[in-house]
C-alpha positions, 0 to 999 in steps of 0.5 A: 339852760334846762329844758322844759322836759328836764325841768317837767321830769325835775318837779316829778321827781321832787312831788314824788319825793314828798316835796321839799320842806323846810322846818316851817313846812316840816311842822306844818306837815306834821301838825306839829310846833317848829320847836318840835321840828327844831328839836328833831332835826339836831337829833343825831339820826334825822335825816340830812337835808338834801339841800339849802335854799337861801341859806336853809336847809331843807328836807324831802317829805318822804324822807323825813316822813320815815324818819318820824314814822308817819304820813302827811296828816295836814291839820292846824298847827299848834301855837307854841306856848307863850306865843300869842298869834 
């Protein structure tokens, strides 16, 4: 069983790490479509997932944030096109 302490120094370490992102939450941080996300995730020189969760995988948000070059710019997301809300 992991301690408190263990699990305090776990969720400091995943905050600094930018947090944990699927593709949802990928897009959601960049304020882009998930079709964007899903497009440059099969690119050959995305990240790897750090790991999988419920069968999905998921990045860190530094991580992928390097790879695209940018920081976290939270704003709406736009709606995929032939896709009414």
């Amino acid at each position: 069983m992991l301690t408190s302490r263990v699990m305090k120094q776990l969720r400091a370490a995943i905050e600094r790490a930018g947090g944990l992102h699927g593709r949802a939450g990928l897009a959601r941080r960049w304020g882009v479509s998930k079709t964007y996300v899903s497009e440059a995730v099969a690119r050959h020189d995305f990240p790897a997932p750090v790991t999988m969760i419920d069968g999905r995988e998921v990045w860190a948000g530094i991580e992928a944030d390097e790879w695209r070059g940018t920081t976290r710019k939270p704003g709406p997301v736009p709606r995929e096109r032939g896709h009414d809300p």
